[in-house]
N, CA and C atoms as a LAMMPS dump frame, in Angstrom:
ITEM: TIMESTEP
0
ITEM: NUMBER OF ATOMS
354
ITEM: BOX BOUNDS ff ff ff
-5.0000000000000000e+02 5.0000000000000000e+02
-5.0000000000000000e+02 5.0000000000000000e+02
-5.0000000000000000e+02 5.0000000000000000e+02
ITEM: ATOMS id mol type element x y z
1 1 1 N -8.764 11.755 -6.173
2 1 2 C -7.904 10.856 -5.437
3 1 3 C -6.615 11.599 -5.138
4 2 1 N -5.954 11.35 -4.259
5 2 2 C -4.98 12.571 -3.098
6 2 3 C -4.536 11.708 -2.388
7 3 1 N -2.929 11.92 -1.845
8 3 2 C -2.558 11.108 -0.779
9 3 3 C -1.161 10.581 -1.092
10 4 1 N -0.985 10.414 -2.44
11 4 2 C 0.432 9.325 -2.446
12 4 3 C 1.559 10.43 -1.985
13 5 1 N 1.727 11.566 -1.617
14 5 2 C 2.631 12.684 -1.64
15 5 3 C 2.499 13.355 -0.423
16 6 1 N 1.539 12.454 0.556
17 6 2 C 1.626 12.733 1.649
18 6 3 C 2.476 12.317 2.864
19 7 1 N 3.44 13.165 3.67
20 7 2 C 4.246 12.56 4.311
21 7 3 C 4.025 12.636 5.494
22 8 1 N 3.047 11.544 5.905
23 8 2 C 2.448 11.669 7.474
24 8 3 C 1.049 11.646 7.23
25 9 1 N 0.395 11.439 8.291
26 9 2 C -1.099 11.401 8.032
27 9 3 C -1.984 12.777 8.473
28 10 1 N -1.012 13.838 9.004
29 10 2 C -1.346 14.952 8.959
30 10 3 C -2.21 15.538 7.562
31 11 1 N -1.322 15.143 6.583
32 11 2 C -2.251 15.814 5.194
33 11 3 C -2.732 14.911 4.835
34 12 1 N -3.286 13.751 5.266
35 12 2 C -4.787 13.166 4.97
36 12 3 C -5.99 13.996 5.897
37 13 1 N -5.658 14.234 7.086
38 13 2 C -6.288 15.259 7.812
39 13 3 C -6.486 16.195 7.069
40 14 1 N -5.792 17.054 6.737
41 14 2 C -5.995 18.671 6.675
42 14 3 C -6.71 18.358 5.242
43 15 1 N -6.479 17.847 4.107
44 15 2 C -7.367 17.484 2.864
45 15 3 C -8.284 16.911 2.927
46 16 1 N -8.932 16.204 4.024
47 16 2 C -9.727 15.288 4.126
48 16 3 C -10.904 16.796 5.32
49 17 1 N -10.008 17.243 6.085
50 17 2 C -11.198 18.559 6.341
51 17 3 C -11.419 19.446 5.524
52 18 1 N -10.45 19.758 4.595
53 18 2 C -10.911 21.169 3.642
54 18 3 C -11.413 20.716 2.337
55 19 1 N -12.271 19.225 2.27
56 19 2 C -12.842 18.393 1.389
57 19 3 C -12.356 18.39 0.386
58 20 1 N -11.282 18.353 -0.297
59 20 2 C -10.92 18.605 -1.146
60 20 3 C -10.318 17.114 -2.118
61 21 1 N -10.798 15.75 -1.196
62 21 2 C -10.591 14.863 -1.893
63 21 3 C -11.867 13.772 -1.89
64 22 1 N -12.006 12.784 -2.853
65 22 2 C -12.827 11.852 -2.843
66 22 3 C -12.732 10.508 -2.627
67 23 1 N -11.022 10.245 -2.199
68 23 2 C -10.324 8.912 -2.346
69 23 3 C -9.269 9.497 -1.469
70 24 1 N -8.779 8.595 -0.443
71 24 2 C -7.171 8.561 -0.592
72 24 3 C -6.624 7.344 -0.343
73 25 1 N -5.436 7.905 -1.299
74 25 2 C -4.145 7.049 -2.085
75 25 3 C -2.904 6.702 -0.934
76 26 1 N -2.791 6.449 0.105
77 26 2 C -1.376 6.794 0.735
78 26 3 C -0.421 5.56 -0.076
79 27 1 N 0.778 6.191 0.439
80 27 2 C 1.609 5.77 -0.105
81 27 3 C 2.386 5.2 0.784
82 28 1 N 2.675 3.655 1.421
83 28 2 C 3.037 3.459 2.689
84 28 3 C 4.354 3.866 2.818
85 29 1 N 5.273 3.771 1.853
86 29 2 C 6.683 4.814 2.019
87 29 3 C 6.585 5.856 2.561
88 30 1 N 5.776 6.702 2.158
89 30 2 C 5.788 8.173 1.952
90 30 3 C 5.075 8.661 3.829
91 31 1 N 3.774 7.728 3.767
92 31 2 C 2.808 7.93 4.843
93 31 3 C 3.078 7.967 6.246
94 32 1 N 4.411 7.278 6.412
95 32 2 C 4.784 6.972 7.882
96 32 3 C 4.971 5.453 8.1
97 33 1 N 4.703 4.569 7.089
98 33 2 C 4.891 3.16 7.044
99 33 3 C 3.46 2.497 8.022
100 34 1 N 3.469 1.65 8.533
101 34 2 C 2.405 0.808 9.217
102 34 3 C 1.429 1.878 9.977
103 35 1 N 2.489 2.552 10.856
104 35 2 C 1.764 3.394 11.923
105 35 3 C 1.136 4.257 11.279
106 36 1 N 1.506 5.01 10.044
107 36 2 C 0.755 6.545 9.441
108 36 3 C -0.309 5.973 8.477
109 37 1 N 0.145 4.637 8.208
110 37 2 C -0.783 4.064 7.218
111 37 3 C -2.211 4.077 8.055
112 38 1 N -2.471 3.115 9.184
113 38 2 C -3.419 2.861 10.017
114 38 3 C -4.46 4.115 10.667
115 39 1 N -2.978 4.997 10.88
116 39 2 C -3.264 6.439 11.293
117 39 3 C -4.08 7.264 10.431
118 40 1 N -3.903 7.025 9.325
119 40 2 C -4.351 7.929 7.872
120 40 3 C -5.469 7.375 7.659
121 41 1 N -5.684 5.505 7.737
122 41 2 C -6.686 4.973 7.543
123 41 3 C -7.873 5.288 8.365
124 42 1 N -7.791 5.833 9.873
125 42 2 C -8.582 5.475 10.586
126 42 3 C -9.097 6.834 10.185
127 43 1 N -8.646 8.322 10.001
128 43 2 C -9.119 9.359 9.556
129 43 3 C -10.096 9.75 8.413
130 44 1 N -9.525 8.607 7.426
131 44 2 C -9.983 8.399 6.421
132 44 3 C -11.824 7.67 6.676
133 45 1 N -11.189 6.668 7.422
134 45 2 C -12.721 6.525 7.948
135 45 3 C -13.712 6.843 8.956
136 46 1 N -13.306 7.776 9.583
137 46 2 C -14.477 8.988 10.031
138 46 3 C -14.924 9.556 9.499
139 47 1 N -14.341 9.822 8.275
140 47 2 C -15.247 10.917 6.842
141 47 3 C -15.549 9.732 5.897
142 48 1 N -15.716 8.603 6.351
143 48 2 C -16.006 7.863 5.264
144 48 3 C -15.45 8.094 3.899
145 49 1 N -14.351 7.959 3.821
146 49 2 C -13.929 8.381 2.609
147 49 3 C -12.892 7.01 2.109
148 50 1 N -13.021 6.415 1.014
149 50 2 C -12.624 4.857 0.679
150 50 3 C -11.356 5.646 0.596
151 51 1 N -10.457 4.477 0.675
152 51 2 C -8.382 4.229 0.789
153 51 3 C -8.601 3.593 -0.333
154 52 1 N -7.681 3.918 -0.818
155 52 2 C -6.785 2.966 -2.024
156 52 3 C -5.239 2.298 -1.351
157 53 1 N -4.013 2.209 -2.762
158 53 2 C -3.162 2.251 -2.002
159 53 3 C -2.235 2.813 -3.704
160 54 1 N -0.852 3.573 -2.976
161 54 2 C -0.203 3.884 -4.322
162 54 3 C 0.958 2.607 -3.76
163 55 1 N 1.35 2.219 -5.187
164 55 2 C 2.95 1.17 -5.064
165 55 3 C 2.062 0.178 -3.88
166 56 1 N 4.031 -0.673 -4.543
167 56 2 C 4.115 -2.006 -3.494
168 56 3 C 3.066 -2.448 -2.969
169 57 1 N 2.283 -3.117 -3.545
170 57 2 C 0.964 -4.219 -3.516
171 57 3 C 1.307 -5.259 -2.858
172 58 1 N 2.84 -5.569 -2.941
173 58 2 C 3.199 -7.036 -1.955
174 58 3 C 3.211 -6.686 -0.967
175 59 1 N 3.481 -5.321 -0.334
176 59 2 C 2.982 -5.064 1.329
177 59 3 C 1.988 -4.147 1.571
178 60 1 N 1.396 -3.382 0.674
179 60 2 C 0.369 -2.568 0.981
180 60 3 C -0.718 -3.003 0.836
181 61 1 N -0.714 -4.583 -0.125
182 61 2 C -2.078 -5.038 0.086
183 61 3 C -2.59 -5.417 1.389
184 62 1 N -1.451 -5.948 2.415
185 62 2 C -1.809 -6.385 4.154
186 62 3 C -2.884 -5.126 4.517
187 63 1 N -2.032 -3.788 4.22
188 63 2 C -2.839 -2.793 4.996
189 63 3 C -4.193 -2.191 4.67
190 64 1 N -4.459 -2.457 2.952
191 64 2 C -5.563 -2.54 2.543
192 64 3 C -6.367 -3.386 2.845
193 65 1 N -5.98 -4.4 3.366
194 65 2 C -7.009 -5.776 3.688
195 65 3 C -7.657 -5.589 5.547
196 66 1 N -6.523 -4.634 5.996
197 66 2 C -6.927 -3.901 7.642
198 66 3 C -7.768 -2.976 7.207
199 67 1 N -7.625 -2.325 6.49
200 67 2 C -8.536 -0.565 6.135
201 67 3 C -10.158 -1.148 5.872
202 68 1 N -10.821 -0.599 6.654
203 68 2 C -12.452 -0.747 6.534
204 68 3 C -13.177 0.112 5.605
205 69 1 N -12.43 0.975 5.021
206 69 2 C -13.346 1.649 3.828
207 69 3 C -12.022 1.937 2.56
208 70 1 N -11.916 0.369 2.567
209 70 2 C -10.725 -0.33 1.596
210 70 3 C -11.713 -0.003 0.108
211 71 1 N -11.142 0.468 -0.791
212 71 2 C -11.106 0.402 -2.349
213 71 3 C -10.254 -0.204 -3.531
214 72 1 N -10.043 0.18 -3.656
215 72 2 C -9.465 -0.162 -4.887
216 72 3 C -7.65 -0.263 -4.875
217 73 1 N -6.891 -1.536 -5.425
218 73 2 C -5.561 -1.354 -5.073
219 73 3 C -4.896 -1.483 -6.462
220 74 1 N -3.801 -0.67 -6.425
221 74 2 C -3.199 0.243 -7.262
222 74 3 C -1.782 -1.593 -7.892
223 75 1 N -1.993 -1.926 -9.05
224 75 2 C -1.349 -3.267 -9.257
225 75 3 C 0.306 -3.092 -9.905
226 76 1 N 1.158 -3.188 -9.581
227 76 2 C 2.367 -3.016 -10.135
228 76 3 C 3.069 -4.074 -10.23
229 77 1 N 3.752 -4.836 -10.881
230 77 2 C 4.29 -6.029 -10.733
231 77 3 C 5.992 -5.617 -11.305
232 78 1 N 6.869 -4.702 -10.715
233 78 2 C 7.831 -4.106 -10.836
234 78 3 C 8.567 -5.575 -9.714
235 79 1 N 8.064 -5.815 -8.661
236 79 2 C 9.14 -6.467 -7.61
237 79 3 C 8.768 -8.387 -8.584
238 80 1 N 7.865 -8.328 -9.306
239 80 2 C 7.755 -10.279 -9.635
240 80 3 C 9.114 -10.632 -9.792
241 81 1 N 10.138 -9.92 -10.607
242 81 2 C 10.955 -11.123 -10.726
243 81 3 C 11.916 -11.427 -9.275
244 82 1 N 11.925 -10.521 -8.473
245 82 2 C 12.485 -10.336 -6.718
246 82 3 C 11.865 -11.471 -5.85
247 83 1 N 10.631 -11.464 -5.952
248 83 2 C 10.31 -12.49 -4.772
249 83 3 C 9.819 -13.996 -5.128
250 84 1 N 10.047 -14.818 -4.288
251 84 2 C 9.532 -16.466 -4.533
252 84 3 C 7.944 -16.906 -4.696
253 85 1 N 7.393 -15.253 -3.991
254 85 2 C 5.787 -15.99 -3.91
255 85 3 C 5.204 -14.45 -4.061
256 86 1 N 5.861 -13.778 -5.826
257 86 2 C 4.537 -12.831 -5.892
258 86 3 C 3.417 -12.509 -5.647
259 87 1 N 2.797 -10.873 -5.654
260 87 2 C 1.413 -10.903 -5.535
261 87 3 C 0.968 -11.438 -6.931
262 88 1 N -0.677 -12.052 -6.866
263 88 2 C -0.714 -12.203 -8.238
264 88 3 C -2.129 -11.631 -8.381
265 89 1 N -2.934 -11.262 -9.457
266 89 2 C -4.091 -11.142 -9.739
267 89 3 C -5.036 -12.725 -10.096
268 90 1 N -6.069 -12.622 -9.665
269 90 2 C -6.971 -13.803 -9.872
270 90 3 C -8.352 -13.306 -9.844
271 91 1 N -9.066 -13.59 -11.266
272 91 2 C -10.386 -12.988 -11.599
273 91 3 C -10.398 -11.88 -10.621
274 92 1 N -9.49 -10.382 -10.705
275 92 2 C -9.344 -8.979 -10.616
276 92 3 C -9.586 -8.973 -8.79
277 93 1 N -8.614 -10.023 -8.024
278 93 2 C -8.776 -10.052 -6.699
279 93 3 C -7.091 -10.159 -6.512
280 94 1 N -6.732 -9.452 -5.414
281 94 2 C -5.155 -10.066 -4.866
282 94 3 C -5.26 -10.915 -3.37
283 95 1 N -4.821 -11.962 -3.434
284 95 2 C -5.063 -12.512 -1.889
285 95 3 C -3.884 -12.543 -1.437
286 96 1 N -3.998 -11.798 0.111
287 96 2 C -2.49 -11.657 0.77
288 96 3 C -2.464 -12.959 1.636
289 97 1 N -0.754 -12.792 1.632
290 97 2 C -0.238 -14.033 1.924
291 97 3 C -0.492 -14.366 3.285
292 98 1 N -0.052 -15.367 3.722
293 98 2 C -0.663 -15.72 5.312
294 98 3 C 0.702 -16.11 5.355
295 99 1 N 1.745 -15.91 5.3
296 99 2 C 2.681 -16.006 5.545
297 99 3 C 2.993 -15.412 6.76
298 100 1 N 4.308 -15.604 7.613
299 100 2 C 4.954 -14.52 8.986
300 100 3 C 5.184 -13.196 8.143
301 101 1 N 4.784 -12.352 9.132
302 101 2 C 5.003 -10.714 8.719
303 101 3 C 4.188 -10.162 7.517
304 102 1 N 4.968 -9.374 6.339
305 102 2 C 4.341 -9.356 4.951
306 102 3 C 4.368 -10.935 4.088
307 103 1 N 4.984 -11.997 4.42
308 103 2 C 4.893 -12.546 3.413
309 103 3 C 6.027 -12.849 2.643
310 104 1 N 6.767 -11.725 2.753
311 104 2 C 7.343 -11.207 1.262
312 104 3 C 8.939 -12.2 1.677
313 105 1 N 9.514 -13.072 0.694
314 105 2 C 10.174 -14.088 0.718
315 105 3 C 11.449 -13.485 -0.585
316 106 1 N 12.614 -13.044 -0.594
317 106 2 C 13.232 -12.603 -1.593
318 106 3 C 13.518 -13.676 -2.606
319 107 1 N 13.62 -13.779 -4.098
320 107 2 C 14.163 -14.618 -4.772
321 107 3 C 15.594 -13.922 -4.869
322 108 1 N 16.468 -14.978 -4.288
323 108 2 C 18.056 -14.541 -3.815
324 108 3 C 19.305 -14.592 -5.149
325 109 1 N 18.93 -15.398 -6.018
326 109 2 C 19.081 -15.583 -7.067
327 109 3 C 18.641 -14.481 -8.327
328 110 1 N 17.478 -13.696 -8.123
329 110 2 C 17.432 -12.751 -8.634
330 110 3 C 17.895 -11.192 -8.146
331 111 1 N 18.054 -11.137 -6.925
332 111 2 C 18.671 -9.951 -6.584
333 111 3 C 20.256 -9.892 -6.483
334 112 1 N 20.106 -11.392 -6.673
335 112 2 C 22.411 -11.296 -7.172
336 112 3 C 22.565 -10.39 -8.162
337 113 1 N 21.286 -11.482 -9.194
338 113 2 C 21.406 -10.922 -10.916
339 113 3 C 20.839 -9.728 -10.922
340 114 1 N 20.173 -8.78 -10.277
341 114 2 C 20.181 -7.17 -11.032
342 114 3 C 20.496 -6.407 -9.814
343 115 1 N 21.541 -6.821 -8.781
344 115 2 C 22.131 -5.846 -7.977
345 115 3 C 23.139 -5.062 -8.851
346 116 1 N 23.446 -3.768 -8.255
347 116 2 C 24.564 -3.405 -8.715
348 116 3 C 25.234 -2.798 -7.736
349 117 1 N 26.963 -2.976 -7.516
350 117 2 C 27.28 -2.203 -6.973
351 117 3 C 27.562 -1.184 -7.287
352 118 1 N 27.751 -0.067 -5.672
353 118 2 C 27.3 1.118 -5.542
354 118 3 C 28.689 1.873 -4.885
């Protein structure tokens, strides 16, 4: 598994021709965000080769749920106490929100309490 350290979907390409992986991981930060994600995904599936996802499950699960040779997603619950309507696990499934956009709704009250200024 390869990918979270990729910046662009160029090196899902070039690793994904010099076979050198069995999975990839992008990392939607890292990848190019929506566009490199999709971009990486669609490469990914010409070699048939399953996506995961590294981090942020509250928005990378959307793009895992687009990816057609979707695997396995990577669970972190670092943002629960931040938002109003976490991801959650249910009998080892995440269901994304149908909410506008990601979903993702801040709890405003908790990012008072562990902001800091800078």
């Amino acid at each position: 598994q390869n990918g979270e350290n990729f910046y662009g979907p160029e090196g899902a390409a070039q690793t994904i021709e010099a076979k050198a992986l069995d999975y990839l991981m992008p990392d939607v930060e890292r990848i190019g965000g929506v566009t490199g994600w999709m971009r990486a995904a669609r490469i990914a599936e010409e070699a048939k080769i399953p996506v995961s996802l590294h981090l942020f499950p509250e928005f990378s699960s959307h793009l895992l749920a687009a990816t057609p040779t979707a695997h396995w997603l990577e669970f972190t619950d670092w943002s629960v106490p931040l938002l109003e309507n976490p991801v959650t696990v249910t009998d080892g499934h995440v269901y994304v929100s149908d909410a506008p956009g990601a979903g993702i709704a801040w709890n405003e009250d908790a990012v008072e309490k562990y902001s800091v200024a800078i």
